[in-house]
C-alpha positions as CSV (number, residue, x, y, z in Angstrom):
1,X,201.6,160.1,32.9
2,X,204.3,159.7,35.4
3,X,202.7,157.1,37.4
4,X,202.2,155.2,33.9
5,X,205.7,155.6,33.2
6,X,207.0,154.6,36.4
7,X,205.2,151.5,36.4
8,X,206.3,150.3,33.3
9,X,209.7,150.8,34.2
10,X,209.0,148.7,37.3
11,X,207.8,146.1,35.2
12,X,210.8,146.2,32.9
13,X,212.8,145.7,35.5
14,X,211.4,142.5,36.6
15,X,211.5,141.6,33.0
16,X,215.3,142.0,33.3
17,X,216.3,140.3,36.6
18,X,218.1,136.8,36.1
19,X,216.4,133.7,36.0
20,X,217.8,132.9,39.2
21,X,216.4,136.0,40.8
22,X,212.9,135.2,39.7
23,X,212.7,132.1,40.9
24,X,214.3,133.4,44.5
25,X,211.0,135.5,43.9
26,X,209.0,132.5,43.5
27,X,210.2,130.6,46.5
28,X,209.2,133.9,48.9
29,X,205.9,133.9,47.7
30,X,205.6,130.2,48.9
31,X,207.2,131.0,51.9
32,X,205.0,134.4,52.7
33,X,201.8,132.6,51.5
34,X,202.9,129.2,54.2
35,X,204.3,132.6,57.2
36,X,201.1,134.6,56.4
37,X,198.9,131.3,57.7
38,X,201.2,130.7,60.2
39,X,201.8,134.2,61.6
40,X,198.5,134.7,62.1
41,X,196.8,131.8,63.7
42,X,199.7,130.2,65.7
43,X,200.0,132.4,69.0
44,X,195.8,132.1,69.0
45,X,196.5,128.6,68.4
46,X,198.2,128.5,71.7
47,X,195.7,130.8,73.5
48,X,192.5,128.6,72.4
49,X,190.7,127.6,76.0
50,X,191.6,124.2,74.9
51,X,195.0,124.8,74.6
52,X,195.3,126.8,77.5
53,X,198.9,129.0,77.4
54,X,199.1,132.4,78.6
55,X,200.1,135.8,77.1
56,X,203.3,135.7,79.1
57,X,203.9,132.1,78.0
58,X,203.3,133.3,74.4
59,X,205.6,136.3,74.6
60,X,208.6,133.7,76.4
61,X,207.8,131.3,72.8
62,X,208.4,134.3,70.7
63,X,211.0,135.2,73.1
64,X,213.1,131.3,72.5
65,X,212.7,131.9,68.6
66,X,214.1,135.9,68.2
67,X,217.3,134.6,70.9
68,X,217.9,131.9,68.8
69,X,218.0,134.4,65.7
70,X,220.0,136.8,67.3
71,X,222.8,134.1,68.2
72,X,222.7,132.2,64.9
73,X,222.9,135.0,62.9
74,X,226.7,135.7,63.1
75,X,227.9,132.3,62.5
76,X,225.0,131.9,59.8
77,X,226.5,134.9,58.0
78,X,229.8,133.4,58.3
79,X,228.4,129.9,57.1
80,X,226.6,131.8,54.3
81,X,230.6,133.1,53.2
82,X,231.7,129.7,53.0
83,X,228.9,127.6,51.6
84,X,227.4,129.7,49.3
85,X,223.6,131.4,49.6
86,X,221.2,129.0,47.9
87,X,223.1,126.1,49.8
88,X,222.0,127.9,52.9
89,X,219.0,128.8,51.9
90,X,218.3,125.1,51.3
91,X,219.3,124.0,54.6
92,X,217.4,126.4,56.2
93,X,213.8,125.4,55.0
94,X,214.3,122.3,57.1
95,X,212.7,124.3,60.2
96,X,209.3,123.7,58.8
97,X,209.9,120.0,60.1
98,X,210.4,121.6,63.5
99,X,207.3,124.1,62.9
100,X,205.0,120.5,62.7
101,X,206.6,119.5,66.4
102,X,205.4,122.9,67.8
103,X,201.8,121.9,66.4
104,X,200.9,118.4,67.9
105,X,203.5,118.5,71.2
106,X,201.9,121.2,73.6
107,X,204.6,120.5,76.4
108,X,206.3,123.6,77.3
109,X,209.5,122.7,77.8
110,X,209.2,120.9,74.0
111,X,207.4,124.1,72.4
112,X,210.2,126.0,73.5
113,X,213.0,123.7,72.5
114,X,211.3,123.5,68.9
115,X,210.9,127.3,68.7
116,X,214.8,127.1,69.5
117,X,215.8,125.0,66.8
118,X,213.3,125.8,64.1
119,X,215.3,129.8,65.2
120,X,218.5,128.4,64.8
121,X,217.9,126.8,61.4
122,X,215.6,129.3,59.6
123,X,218.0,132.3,60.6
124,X,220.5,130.8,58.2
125,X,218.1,131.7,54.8
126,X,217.3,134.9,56.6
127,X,220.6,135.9,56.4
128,X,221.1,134.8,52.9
129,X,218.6,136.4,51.3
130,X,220.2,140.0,50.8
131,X,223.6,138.6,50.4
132,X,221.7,136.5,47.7
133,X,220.3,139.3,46.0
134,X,222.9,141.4,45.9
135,X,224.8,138.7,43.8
136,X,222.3,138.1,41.2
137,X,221.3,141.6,40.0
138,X,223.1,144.5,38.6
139,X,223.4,147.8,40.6
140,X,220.8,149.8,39.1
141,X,218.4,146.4,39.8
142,X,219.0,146.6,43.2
143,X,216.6,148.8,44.9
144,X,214.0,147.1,42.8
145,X,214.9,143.3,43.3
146,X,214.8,144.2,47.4
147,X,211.5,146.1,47.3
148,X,209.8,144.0,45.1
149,X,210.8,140.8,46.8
150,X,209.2,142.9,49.8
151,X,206.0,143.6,48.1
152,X,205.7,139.5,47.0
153,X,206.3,138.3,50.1
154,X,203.5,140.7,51.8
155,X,200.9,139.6,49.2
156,X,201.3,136.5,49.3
157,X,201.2,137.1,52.9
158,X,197.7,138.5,52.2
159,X,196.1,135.7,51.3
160,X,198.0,133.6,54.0
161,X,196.8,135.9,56.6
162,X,193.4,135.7,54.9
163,X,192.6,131.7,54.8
164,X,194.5,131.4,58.2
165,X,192.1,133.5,60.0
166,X,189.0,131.4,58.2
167,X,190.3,128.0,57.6
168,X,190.0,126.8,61.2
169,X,186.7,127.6,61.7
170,X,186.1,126.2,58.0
171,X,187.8,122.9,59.4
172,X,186.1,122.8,62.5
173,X,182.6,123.2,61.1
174,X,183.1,120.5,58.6
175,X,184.2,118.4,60.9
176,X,181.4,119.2,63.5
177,X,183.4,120.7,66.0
178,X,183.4,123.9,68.1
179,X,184.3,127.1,66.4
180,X,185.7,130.3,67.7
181,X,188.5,132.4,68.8
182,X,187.9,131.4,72.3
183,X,186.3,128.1,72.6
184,X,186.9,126.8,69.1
185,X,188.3,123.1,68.6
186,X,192.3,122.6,68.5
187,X,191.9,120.3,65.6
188,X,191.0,123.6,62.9
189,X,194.2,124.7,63.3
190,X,196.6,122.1,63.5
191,X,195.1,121.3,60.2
192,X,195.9,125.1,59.3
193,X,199.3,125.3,61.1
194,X,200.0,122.2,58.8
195,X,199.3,123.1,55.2
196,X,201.0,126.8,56.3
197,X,204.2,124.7,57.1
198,X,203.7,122.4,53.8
199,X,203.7,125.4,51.7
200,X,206.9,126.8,53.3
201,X,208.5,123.5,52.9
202,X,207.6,123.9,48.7
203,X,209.9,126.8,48.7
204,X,212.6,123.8,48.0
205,X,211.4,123.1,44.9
206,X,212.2,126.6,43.3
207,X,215.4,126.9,45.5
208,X,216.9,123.4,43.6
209,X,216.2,125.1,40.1
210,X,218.5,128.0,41.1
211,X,221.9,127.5,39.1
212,X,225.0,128.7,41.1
213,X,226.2,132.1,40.6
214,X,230.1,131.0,39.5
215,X,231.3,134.7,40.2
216,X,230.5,134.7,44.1
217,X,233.4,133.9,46.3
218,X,233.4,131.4,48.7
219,X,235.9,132.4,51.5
220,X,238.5,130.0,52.9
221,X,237.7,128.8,56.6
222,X,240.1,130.6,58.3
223,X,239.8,134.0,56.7
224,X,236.4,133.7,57.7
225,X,236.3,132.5,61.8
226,X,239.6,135.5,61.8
227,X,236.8,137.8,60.1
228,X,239.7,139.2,58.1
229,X,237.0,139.9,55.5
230,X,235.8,142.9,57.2
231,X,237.1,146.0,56.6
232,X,234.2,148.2,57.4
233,X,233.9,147.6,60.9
234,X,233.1,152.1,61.5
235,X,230.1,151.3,59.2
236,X,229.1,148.3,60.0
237,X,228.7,149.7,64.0
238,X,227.0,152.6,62.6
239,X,224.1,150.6,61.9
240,X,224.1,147.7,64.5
241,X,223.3,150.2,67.1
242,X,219.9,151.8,65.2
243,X,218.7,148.8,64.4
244,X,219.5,146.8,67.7
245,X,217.3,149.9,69.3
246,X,214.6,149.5,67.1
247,X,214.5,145.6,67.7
248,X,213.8,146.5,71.0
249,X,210.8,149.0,70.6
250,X,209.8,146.7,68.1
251,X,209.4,143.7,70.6
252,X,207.4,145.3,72.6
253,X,204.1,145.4,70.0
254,X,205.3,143.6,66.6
255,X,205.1,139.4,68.0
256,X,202.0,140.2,70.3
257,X,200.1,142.0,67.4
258,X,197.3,139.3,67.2
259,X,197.0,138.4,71.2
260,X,196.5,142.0,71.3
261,X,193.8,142.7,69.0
262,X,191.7,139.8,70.6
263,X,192.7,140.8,74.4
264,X,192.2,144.6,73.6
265,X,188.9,144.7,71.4
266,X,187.9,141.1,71.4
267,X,188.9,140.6,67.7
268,X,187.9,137.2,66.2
269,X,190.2,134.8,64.3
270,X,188.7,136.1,61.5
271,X,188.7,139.6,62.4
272,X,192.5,139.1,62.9
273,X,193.0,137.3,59.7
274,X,191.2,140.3,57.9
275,X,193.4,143.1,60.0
276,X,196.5,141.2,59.0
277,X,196.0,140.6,55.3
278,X,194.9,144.3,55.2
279,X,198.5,144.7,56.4
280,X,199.9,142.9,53.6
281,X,198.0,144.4,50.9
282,X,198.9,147.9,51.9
283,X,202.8,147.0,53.2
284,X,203.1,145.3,49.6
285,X,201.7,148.2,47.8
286,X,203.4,150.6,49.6
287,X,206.7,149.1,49.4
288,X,206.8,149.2,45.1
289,X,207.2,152.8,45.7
290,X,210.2,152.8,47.8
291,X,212.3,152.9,44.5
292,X,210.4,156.1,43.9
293,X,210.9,157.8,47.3
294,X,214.6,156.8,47.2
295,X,214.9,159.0,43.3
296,X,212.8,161.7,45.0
297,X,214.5,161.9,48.3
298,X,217.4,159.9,48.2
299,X,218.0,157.0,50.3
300,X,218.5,157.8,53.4
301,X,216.0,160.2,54.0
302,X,213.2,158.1,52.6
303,X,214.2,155.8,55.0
304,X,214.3,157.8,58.1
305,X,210.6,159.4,56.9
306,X,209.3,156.9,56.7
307,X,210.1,155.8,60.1
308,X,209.4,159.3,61.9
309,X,205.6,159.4,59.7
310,X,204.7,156.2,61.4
311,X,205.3,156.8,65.2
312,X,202.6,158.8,65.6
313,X,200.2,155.9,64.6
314,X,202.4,153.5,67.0
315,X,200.0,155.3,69.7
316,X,196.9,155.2,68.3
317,X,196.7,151.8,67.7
318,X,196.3,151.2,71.5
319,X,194.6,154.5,72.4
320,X,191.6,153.9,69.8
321,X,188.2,153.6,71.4
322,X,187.3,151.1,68.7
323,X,188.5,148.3,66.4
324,X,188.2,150.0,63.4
325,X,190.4,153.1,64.7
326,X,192.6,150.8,66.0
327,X,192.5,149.0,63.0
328,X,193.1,152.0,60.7
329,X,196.2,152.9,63.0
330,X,197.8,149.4,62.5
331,X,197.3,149.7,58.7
332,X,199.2,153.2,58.5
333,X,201.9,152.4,61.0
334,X,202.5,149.1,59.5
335,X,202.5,150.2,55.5
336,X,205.2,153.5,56.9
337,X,207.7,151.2,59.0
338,X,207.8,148.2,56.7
339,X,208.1,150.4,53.8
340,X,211.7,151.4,54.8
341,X,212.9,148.3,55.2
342,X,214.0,147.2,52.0
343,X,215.5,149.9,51.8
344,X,217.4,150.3,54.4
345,X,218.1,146.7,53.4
346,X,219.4,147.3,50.2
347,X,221.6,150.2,51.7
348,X,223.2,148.1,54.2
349,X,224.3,146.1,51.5
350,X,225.9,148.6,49.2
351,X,227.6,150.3,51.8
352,X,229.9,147.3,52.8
353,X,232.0,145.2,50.5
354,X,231.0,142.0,49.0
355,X,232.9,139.7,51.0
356,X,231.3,141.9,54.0
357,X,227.6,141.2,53.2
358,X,226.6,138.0,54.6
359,X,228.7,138.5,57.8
360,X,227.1,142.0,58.0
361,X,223.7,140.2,57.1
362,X,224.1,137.9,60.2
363,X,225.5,141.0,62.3
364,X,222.0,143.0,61.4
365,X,219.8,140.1,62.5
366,X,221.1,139.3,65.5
367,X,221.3,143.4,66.9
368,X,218.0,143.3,65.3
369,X,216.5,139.9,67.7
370,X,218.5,139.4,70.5
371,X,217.1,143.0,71.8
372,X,213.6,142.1,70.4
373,X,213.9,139.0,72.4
374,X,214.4,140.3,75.9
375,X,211.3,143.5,75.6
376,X,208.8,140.4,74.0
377,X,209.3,138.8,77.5
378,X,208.2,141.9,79.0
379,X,205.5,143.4,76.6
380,X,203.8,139.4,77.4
381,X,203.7,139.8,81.4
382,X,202.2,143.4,80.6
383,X,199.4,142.5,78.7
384,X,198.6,139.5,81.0
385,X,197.5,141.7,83.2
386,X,196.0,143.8,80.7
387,X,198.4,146.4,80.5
388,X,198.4,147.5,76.5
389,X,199.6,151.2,76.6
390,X,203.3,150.9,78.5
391,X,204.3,148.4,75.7
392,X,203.4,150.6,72.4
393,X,204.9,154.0,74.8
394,X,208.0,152.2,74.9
395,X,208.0,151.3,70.8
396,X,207.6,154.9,70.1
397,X,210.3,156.0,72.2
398,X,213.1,153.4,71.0
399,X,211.8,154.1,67.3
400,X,213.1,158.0,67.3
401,X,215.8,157.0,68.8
402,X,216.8,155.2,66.5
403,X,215.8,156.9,63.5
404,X,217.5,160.1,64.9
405,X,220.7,157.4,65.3
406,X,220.8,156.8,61.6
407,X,220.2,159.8,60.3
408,X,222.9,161.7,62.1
409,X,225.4,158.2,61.6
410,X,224.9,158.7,57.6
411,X,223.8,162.2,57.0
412,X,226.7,162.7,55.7
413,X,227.2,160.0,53.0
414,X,224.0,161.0,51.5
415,X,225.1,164.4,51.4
416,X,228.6,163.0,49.6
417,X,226.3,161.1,47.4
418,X,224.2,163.9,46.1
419,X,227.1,166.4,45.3
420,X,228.4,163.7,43.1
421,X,225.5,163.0,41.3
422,X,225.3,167.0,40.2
423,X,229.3,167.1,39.5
């Protein structure tokens, strides 16, 4: 009975969120079905024999894209202040046009510019999104909007990750040509890479439907570039450093997830495709019960649990004498971590000011992947010469770290927070 009953308050939630807020919902599930393709096949894209790039290569591409990220993200947060969020959400779908140059020009120094810019650009709708949502939903909506918009954009995900690990090889047999994860043809996945970036790019269409939200403030220049509209600068701080530690562990395994399951256990395309929409499923699941931790345990703590219960799984992933072990690893580390993070999203958010939120959105993402940036480098050079257990040693570490970090920066709050609710 209690699982029925929290359900259908789930559900009557949705029912209640603002038009605009739905269709925010629907343009992430184009965008997590077009990222699900992409995420998957790209990096083997770039390892196929025919197209011939490296592990350390790979990790220097990811590298470009999370630096870019990390030094957009201010300025896009203070863009976001004086634009508005659905105008920068708008602008920042444009990197799909930069995704198609990364496709058909396999220069290096051009992959890497692209990666740049298409980093630059799609940072800006990163850092809109929670800023976004924040606007369009009441305060008891909250929690729900951020981990439902979680859950959609890993489902969709789902059956991204699904037809990009077949459609290549679907392509490529059609047409004839070679298959496989190795020596398959170039030509199945361009064709992939390109309908994933096409259904990114429809994401517009939902975003143009969005009416403006007349109550949110757009902040004069000046009062921006001064950032006079921060005045939680103690907070703010408190959780820059957390998550620009856990961006680091986090670069070590996270970009490097599919190399490694071919280079490690031989995985297929396919096989990779399967492991990652198995991801999804279980993230997206998962995630609808964040709500339900956070009334159980409180915020902060579901967080942080969530966060210590998956480390020890961080290990086995590359310890497993198997696929399927490793496999089972990835699925249970992956469903505990991502869990917490709209959460810890949504908390971010409430515990700064409105005028605060994209600014602190843009601060978040940039501790998050300029730190993420420099450990991808690394992780790439280790596991080109097949070194697979320093990189997921140093994830665990960094990842108590920081959990340990936020729990003793915010202990407290929570602890405010539940003596008010029984006053």
């Amino acid at each position: 009975m209690r699982l029925t009953s929290e359900t259908r308050s789930y559900f009557l939630r949705f029912r209640s969120f603002s038009s605009n807020a739905r269709l925010f919902l629907v343009a992430n599930a184009l965008q997590g079905l077009g990222l699900g393709i992409w995420g998957v096949i790209f990096y083997l894209y770039l390892n196929l024999g025919e197209v011939g790039f490296a592990p350390d290569f790979i990790g220097n591409m990811f590298s470009v894209g999370a630096i870019a990220a990390g030094l957009i993200a201010l300025p896009a947060g203070l863009l976001c202040e004086r634009i508005g969020t659905k105008r920068a959400i708008l602008l920042s779908l444009a990197a799909n046009l930069f995704n198609i140059v990364q496709i058909v020009v396999l220069g290096p120094s051009i992959l890497l510019l692209a990666s740049l810019v298409s980093g630059l650009i799609a940072t800006l709708g990163w850092v809109a999104s929670a800023p976004f949502m924040m606007e369009d939903t009441k305060p008891q909506e909250r929690t729900f909007l951020f981990s439902m918009n979680f859950a959609i954009w890993m489902i969709t995900g789902v059956v991204g990750s699904l037809l990009g690990g077949i459609m290549p090889d679907l392509f490529n047999g059609a047409l004839g040509l070679a298959t496989g994860a190795v020596a398959g043809s170039a030509v199945g996945y361009r064709i992939t890479l390109t309908l994933a970036s096409v259904a990114s790019a429809a994401a517009v269409v939902p975003i143009l439907l969005i009416r403006p939200n007349h109550n949110a403030h757009q902040q004069e220049v000046r009062a921006i570039l001064s950032f006079r509209n921060i005045r939680s600068w103690s907070t703010i701080i408190k959780f820059i450093i957390p998550v620009a530690i856990i961006g680091l562990g986090a670069g070590f395994i996270i970009p490097l997830f599919n190399v490694f399951f071919k280079l490690r256990y031989s995985a297929s395309s396919e096989m990779v495709g399967l492991i990652f929409a198995l991801g999804n499923v279980a993230v997206g699941i998962a995630s609808l019960g964040g709500p339900v931790l956070v009334e159980r345990l409180g915020r902060l703590k579901a967080i942080v649990a969530c966060q210590f219960l998956s480390m020890p799984f961080i290990m086995l992933v590359t310890i497993s004498p198997n696929l399927a072990l490793s496999t089972g690893a990835y699925l249970a580390r992956g469903t505990l971590m991502q869990m917490a993070i709209p959460l810890e999203n949504a908390f971010q958010m409430e515990m700064v000011t409105e005028n605060e939120r994209a600014t602190t959105s843009g601060l978040m993402i940039m501790a998050d992947n300029v730190p993420r940036a420099v450990s991808s480098s690394i992780s790439g050079a280790m596991m080109t010469v097949n070194d697979f257990y320093t990189p997921f040693l140093f994830t665990t570490l960094t990842y108590f770290l920081s959990s340990s970090l936020l729990y003793g920066f915010f202990r407290r709050v929570e602890r405010d927070e539940a003596k008010a609710k029984q006053s």
